[in-house]
C-alpha positions, -999 to +999 in steps of 0.1 A: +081-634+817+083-639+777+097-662+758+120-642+734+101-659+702+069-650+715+087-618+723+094-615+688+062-622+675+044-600+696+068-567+687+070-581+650+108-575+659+128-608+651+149-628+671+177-618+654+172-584+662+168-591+700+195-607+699+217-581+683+200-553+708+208-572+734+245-578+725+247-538+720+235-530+754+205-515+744+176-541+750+185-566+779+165-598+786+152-595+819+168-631+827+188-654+809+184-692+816+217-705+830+213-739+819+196-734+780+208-693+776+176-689+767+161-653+771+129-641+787+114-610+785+083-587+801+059-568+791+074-539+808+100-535+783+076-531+757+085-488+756+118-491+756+120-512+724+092-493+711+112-463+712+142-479+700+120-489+673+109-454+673+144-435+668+159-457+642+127-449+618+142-414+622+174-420+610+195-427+640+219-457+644+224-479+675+251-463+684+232-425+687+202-446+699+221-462+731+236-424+736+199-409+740+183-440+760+212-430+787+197-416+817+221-392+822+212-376+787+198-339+786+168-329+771+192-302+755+213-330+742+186-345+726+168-319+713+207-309+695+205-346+681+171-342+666+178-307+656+209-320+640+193-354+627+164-327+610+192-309+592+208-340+576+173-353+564+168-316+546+203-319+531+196-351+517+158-344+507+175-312+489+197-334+473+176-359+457+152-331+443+183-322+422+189-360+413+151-356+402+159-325+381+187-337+365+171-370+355+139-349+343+166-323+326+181-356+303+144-371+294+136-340+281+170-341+261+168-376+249+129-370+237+142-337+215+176-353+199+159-392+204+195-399+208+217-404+240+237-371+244+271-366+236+278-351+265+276-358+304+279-336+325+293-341+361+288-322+391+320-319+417+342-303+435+376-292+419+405-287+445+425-263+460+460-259+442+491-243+443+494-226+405+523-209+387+499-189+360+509-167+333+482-142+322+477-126+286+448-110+268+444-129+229+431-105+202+416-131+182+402-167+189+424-183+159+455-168+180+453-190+213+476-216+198+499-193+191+494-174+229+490-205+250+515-225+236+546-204+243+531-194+276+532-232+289+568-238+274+575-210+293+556-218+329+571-255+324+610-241+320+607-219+350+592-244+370+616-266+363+650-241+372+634-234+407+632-272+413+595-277+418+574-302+395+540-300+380+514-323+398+485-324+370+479-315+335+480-277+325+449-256+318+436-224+307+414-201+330+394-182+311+382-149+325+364-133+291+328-152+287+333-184+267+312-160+237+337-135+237+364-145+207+383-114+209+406-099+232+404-131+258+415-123+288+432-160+300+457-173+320+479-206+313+480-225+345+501-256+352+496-272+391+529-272+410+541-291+442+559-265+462+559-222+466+580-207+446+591-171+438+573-147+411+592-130+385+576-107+355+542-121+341+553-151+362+526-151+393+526-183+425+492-180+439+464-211+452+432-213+436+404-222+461+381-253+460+354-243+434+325-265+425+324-270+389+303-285+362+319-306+337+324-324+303+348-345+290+357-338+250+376-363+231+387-354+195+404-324+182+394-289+189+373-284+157+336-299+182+351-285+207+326-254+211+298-279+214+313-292+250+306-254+258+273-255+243+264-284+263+276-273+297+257-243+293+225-255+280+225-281+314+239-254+334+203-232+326+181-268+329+194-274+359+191-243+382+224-234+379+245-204+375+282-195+368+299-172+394+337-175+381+362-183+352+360-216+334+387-238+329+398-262+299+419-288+311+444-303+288+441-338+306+463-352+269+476-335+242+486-355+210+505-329+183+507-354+158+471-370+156+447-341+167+418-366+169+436-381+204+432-354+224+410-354+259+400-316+274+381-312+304+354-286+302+347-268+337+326-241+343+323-229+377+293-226+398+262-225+423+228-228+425+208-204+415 
């Protein structure tokens, strides 16, 4: 039998570690010293420790690792756990090679403008909601005042006399290309809490999760078209493409002093 510091020095696994494995059931001492507690261990348990040792450089916790060491686990059941264990270590390999390309995307952004940019753009997912949304087509750009406005006054008093409530700011969807200055085909959206009925350009539907890309744009609405810019600029560095309408979320609105105003800029896509 081994002492469990000369235990520890010959696995290079400390004592503190033994310790632990042993309180989880997964490496016993082979006695315990009723008088001192002290531990002892054997030689023979050198391949079941080095296996332990073994699966948790793969990834797997105690927990999965005390699951496989059962002896009444299947060689299917393992091979599903490594097969599974395989697929999470792709996922997060495929993840950090786009951390690497967005990191390589804003070097190469900072060494043209040798400025910080004024823009950063976010990644996530934006959720499913129940809408009421009133759609319209805008002849000219300089008109959407004038369009949206009276659209949200109107979504707002109709939500209102059927008794549900809006649950976050409005937005525009837009469905024409965010080029495209004439005859824009939008809708203007506000969230609400509970289904209600339709009536004329009036529609109750649920937009789906959709992963976005996003900006934030503080100031009036005169810059605005660079937050577009810059969303699509990163959305072409960064192996991205749009697959749906893009949405400007009027997160606040300040009539009297333009300058306080915050939009969200969201475009939605995918990888290309």
């Amino acid at each position: 039998m081994i002492k469990i510091g000369d235990f520890a020095r010959l696995t290079q696994v400390s004592i503190v570690t033994l310790r632990y494995y042993d309180e989880m059931d997964l490496l016993k001492p082979v006695r315990v010293d009723s008088f001192t507690g002290y531990r002892f261990y054997s030689v023979e348990q050198l391949p079941r420790l080095n296996r332990i040792l073994a699966l948790k450089d793969l990834g797997f916790s105690l927990d999965q690792i005390k699951l496989m060491l059962a002896d009444g686990l299947a060689v299917e059941q393992l091979r599903a756990m490594l097969t599974l264990q395989k697929s999470e270590v792709e996922k997060r390999l495929s993840e950090e090679s786009e951390r690497l390309q967005r990191i390589e995307s804003r070097l190469r952004q900072i060494e043209m403008e040798n400025k910080m940019p004024n823009y950063d753009v976010v990644i996530k997912n934006a959720p499913a909601m129940l809408v009421a949304s009133c759609r319209m087509t805008i002849p000219t750009n300089d008109q959407v005042p004038q369009y949206l406005g009276p659209a949200f006054d109107e979504l707002y008093d109709y939500i209102r006399k059927h008794n549900a409530k809006d649950t976050s700011p409005c937005f525009a969807l837009w469905h024409s290309p965010s080029d495209v200055y004439e005859n824009e085909d939008v809708e203007a959206i506000v969230p609400i809490d509970r289904q209600i009925k339709e009536a004329g350009r009036i529609k109750i539907y649920e937009l789906p999760i959709t992963q976005v890309a996003s900006v934030v744009h503080q100031g009036n609405f005169e810059d605005f078209t660079q937050g577009h810019a810059a969303l699509l600029e990163w959305i072409d560095a960064n192996g991205y493409k749009i697959v749906g309408p893009y949405r400007e979320i009027y997160i606040k609105f300040n009539h009297q002093n333009l300058a306080d105003t915050t939009t969200e800029i969201q475009f939605a896509v995918e990888k290309a």
